[in-house]
C-alpha positions as CSV (number, residue, x, y, z in Angstrom):
1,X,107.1,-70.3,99.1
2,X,110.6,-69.1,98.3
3,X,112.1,-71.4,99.2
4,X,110.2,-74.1,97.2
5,X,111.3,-71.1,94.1
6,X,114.6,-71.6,94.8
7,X,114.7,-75.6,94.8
8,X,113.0,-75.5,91.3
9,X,115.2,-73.3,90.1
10,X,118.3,-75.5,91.4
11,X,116.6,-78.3,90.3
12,X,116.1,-77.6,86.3
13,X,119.7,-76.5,86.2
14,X,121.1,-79.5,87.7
15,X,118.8,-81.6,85.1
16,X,120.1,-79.7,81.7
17,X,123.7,-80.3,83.6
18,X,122.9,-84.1,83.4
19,X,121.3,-84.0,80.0
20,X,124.5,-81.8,78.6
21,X,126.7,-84.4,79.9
22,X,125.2,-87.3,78.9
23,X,124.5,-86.2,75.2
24,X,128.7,-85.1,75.5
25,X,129.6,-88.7,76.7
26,X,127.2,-91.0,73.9
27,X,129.1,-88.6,71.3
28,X,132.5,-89.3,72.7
29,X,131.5,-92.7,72.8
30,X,130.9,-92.4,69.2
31,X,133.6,-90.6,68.2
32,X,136.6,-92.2,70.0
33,X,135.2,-95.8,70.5
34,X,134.7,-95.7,74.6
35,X,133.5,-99.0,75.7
36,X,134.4,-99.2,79.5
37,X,136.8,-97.0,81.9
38,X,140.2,-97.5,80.2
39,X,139.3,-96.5,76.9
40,X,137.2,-93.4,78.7
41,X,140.5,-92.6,80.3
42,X,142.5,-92.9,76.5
43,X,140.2,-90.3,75.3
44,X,140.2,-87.8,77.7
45,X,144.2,-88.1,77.8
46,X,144.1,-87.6,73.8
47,X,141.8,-84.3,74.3
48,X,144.5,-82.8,77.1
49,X,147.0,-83.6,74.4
50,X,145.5,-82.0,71.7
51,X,145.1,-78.7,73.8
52,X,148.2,-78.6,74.9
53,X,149.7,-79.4,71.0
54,X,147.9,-76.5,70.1
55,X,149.2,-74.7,72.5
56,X,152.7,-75.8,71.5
57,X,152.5,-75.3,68.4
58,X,151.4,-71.6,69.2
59,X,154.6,-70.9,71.3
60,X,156.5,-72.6,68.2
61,X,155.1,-69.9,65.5
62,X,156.1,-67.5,68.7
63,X,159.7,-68.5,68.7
64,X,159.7,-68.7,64.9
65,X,158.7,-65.1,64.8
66,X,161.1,-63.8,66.8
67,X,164.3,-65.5,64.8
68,X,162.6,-64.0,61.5
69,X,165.5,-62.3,60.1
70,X,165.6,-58.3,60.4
71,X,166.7,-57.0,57.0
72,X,169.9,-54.2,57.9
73,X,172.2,-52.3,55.9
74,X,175.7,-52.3,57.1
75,X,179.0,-50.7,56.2
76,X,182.1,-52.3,56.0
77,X,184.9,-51.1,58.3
78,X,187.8,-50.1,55.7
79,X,190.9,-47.9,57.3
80,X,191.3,-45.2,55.4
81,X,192.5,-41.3,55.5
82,X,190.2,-39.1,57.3
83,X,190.3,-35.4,57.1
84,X,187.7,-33.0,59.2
85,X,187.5,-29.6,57.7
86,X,185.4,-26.5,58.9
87,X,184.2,-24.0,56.2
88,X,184.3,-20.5,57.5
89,X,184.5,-16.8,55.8
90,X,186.6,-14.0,56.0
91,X,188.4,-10.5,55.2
92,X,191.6,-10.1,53.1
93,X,193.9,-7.9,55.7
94,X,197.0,-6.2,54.6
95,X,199.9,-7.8,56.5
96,X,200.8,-4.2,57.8
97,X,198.6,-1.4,57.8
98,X,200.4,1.6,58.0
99,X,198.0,4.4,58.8
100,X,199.8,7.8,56.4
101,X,199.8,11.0,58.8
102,X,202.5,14.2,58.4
103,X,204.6,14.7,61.6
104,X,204.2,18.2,61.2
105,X,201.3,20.6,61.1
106,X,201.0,22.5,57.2
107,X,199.4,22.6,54.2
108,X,198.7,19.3,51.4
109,X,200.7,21.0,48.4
110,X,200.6,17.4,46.1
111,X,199.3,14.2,46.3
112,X,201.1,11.5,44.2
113,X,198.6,8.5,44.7
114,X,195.8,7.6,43.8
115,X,193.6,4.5,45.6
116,X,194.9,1.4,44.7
117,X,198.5,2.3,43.2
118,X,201.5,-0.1,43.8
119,X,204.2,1.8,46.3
120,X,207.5,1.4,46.0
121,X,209.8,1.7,49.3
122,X,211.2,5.2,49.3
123,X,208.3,7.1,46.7
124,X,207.1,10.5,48.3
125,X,203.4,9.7,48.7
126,X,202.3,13.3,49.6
127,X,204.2,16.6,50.2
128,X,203.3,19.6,52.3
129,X,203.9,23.6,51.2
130,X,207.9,24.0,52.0
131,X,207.8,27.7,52.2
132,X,207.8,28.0,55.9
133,X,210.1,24.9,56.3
134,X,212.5,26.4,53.9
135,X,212.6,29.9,55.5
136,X,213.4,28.2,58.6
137,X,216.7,26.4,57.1
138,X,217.7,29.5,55.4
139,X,217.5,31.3,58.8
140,X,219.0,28.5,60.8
141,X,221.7,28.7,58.4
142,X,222.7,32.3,58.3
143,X,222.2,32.1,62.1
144,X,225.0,29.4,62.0
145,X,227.6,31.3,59.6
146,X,226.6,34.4,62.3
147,X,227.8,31.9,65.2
148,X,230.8,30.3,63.4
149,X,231.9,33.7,62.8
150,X,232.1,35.0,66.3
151,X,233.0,31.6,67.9
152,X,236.5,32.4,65.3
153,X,236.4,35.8,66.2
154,X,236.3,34.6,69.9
155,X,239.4,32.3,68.9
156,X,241.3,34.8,67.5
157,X,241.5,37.1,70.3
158,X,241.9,34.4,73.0
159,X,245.4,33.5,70.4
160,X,246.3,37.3,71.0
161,X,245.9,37.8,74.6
162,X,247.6,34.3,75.0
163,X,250.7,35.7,73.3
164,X,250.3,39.1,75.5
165,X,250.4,36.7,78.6
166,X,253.0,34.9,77.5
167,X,255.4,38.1,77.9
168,X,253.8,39.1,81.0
169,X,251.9,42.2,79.1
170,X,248.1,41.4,81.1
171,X,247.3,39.5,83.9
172,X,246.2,35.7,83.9
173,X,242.4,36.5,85.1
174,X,242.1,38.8,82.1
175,X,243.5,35.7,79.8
176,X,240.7,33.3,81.6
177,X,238.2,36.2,80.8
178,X,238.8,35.7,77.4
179,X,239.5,31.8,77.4
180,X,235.8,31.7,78.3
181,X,234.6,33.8,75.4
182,X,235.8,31.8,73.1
183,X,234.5,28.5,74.4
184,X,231.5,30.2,74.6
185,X,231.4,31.6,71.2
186,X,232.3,28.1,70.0
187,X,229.5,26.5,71.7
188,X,226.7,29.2,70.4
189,X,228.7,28.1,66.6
190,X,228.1,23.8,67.5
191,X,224.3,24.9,68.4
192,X,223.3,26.7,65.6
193,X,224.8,23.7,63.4
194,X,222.6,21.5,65.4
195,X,219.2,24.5,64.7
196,X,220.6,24.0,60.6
197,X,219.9,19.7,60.9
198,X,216.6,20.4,62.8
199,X,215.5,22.9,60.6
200,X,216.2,20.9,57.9
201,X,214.8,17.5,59.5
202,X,211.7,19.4,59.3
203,X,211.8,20.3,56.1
204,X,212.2,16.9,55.0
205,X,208.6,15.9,56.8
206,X,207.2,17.9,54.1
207,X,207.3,14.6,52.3
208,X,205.6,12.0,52.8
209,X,208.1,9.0,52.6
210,X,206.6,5.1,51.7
211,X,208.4,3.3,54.2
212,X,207.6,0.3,52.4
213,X,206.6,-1.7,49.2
214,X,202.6,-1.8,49.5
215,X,199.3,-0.6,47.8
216,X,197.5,2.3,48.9
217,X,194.1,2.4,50.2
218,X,191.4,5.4,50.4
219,X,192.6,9.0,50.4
220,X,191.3,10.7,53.2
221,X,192.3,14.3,52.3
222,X,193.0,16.3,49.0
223,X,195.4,19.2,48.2
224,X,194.9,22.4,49.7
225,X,193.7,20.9,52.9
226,X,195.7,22.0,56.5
227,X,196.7,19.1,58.1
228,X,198.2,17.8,61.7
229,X,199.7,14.8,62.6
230,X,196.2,13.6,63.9
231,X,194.8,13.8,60.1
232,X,195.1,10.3,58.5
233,X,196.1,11.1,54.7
234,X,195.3,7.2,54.0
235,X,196.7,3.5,55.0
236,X,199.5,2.1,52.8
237,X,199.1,-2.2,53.1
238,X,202.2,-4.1,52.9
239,X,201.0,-6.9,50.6
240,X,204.0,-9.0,50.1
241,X,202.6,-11.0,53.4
242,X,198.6,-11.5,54.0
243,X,196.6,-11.8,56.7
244,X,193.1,-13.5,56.3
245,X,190.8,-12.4,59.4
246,X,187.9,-15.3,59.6
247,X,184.8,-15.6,61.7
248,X,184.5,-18.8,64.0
249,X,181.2,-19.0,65.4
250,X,181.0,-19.6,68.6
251,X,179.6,-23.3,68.9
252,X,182.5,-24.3,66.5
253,X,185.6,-22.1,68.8
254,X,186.9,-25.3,70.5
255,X,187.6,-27.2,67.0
256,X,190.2,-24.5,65.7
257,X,193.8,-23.7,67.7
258,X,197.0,-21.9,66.1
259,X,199.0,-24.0,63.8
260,X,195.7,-25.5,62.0
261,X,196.6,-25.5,58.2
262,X,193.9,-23.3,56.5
263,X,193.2,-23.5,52.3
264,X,192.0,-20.1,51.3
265,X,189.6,-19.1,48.1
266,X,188.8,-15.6,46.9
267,X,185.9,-15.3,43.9
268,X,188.5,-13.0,42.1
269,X,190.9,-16.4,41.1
270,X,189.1,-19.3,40.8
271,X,190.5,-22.5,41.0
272,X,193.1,-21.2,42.8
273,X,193.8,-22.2,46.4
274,X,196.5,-20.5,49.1
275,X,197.7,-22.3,52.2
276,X,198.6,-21.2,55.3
277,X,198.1,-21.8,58.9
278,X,196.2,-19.8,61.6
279,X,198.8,-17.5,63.4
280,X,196.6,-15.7,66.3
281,X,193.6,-16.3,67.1
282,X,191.9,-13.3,68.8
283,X,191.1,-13.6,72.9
284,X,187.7,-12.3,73.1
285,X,184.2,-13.2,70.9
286,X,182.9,-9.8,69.1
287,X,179.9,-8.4,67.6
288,X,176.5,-9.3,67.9
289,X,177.2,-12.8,65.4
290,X,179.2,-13.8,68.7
291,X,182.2,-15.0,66.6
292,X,186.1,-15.5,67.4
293,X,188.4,-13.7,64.9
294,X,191.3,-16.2,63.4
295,X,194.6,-14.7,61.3
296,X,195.7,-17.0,59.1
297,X,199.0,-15.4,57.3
298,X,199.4,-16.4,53.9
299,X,202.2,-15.1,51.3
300,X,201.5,-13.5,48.8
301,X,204.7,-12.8,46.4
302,X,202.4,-12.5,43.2
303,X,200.2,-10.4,44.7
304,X,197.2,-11.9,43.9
305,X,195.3,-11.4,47.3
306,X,194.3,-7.8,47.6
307,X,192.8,-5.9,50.9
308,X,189.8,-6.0,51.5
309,X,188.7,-9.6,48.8
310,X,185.9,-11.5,50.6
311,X,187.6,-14.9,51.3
312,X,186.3,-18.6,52.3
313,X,188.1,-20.7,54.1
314,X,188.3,-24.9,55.2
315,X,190.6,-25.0,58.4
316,X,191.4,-28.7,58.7
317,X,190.2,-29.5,62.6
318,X,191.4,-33.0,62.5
319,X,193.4,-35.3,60.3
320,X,193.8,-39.1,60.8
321,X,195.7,-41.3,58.6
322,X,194.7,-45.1,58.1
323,X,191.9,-44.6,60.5
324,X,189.2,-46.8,60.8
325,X,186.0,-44.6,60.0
326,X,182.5,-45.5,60.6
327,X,179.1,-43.9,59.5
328,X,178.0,-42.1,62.9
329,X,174.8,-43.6,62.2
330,X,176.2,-46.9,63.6
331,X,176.9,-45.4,66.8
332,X,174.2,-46.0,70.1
333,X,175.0,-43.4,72.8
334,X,174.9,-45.0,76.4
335,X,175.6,-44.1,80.1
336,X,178.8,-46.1,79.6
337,X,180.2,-45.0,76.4
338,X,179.3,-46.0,72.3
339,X,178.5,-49.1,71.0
340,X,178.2,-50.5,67.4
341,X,175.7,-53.5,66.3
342,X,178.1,-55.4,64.2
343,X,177.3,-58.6,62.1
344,X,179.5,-61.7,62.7
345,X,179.5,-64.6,60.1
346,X,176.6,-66.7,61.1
347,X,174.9,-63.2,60.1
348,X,173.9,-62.8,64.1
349,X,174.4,-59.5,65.9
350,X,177.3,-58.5,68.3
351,X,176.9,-55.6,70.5
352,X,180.7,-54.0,70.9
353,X,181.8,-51.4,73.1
354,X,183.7,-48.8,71.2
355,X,186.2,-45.8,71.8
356,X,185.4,-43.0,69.9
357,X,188.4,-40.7,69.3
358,X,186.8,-38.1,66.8
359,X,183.2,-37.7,66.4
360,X,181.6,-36.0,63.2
361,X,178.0,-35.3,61.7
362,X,178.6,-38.0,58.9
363,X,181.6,-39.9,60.8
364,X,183.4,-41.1,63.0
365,X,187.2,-42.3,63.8
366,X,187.0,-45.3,66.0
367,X,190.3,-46.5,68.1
368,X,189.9,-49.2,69.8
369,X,186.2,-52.3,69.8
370,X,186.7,-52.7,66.0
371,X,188.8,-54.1,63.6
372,X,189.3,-54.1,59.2
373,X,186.7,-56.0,57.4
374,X,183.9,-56.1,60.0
375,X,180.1,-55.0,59.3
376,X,178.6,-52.6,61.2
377,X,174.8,-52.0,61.0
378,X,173.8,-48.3,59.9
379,X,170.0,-48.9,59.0
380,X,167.2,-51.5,60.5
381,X,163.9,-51.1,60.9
382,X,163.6,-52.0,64.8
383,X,166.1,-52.2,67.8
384,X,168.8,-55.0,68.0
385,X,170.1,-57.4,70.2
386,X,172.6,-59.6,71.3
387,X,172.7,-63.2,69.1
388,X,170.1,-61.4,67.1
389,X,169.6,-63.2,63.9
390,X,169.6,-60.4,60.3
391,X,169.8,-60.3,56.6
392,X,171.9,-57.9,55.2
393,X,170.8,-56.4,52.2
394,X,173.3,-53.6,51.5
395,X,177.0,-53.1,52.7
396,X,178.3,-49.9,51.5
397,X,182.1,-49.5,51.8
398,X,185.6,-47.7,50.4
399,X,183.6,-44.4,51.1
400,X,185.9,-41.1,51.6
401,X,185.1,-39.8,54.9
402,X,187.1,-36.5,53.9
């Protein structure tokens, strides 16, 4: 019984197989004029042909897609100057900062300053009480006149008992006895001079002497006060010659090396720029803002910059003249180095190795895979290839990359 299922089933397919086909022929017979083999043949061929012209004419529009140009914007490669320049922020420093102490322990009798006054080399800054300096001179003295006294005294009788031995009146040990008196004397006389210049020496530290031309900073004691030589009175600066103390951070340490020319603002002249260079550059990073301490030296024979003025700075990194500068943009990073996309007459794109000697945020110096007057892309809207064909919309050019 299944079986006889199963045939039936067979069978009906097999007849709409037959009745599908011959309804397809008597329409193809209609259509294409079949009236034996050869033209039955001539049609089918013309069917295969018109599937696989289709399917040409698919991979045409294919192929036409893909040489649709890619609009770009490109920058023309102009040499030009290029300057790099790092903006950092400082301290105006005193070229010396003399810290003010007396050398000698007393009290503050006058101080002739007050913060901010212009020294001249040689002004007494601050004085001590001279009463117990002077009472030391005035007995170093009299001590000296007491000495030079007996050293001639001492002289006098040495000449005597000389003439005594002379005539054989006293014996030659009592003539050395006396001999060595005198020197003696003489040398007690030369000490106490030498008491007189000390005690004097030390009444001259009384004063407080400007060793040189500068302007004083904060007092740090008042009259009346006992001092020592450990008590700082205040810090004369030497202005004539500047320091400027600027903060590298620490990501930006490796761009900056002594001998870097540095242009210098303060808010207090505006418009006005100093120059210098940086002169030390400090061998550890400090402070919790982990930043490298730079002295530029700048002179200052107008004294305009004053200790202490909040300064900014541009410290030129690099400098290149004629270079040939590119928007960094243009660059593609790869395992083997940089390349550009740049865009040859036939407006097709060339893939060129580059050597990049100076790299910034905006540009970039290139030294050798380019040359004067050649686009390089900076904007497209997909990846590029070699041979790639591209409109250019925009070339941007005779920018200053300073």
């Amino acid at each position: 019984m299944k079986n006889k299922l199963k045939f039936l089933i067979v069978g009906f397919i097999a007849l709409w197989v037959v009745i599908f086909g011959l309804m397809w022929m008597k329409a193809l017979t209609k259509k294409e004029g079949v009236k034996d083999i050869a033209s039955f043949k001539q049609a089918m061929n013309k069917i295969v042909s018109k599937g696989t012209v289709k399917d040409m004419g698919q991979g045409t529009e294919e192929r036409q897609k893909e040489t649709e140009e890619v609009p770009v914007r490109c920058y023309k490669v102009t040499p030009m100057d290029f300057k790099d320049d790092l903006p950092v922020m400082g301290t105006v420093k005193g070229g010396l900062e003399i810290p003010l102490k007396f050398e000698i322990n007393g009290v503050i009798e006058a101080i002739n300053f007050r913060e901010g006054d212009m020294i001249s080399r040689g002004d007494v800054i601050a004085s001590l009480n001279k009463k117990d300096g002077q009472l030391k001179v005035d007995y170093a003295k009299a001590k000296a006149e007491s000495a030079k006294t007996q050293a001639l005294a001492a002289k006098k009788k040495y000449e005597t008992h000389k003439s005594l031995y002379d005539i054989g009146a006293i014996i030659k040990a009592k003539l050395e006895e006396v001999e060595l008196e005198a020197k003696s004397a003489g040398e007690q006389a030369k000490t106490a001079e030498v008491e007189v210049k000390s005690a004097e020496a030390e009444l001259k530290k009384t004063d407080m002497i400007a060793s040189c031309e500068g302007v004083m900073g904060t007092r740090e004691a008042e009259a009346g006060e006992f001092v020592t030589p450990n008590n700082k009175i205040a810090t004369l600066y030497d202005i004539s010659e500047i320091f400027v103390e600027l903060g590298i951070v620490e990501k930006d340490v490796d761009k900056v090396t002594i001998g870097q020319d540095v242009v210098v603002t303060v808010d207090a002249h505006s418009g006005v720029t100093f120059k210098g260079k940086i002169d030390y550059l400090y061998p550890v990073i400090e402070g919790k803002s982990r930043t490298l301490t730079a002295k530029v030296r700048l002179q200052n024979p107008d004294v305009q910059l004053l200790p202490g003025m909040f300064a900014r700075a541009m410290i030129t990194v690099a400098e290149f003249k004629n270079a040939l500068v590119i928007p960094s943009l243009s660059l593609t990073k790869k395992d083997e180095g940089y390349t550009v996309a740049a865009v040859d007459v036939q407006n097709k794109i060339r893939i060129k190795p580059v050597k990049v000697e100076y790299i910034t945020t905006d540009y970039s110096v290139i030294g050798e895979g380019l040359s004067e007057g050649e686009l390089v892309v900076t904007e497209t809207p997909q990846e590029l290839k070699e041979e790639m064909l591209v409109q250019v919309i925009e070339v941007q050019e005779n920018t200053t990359a300073q």
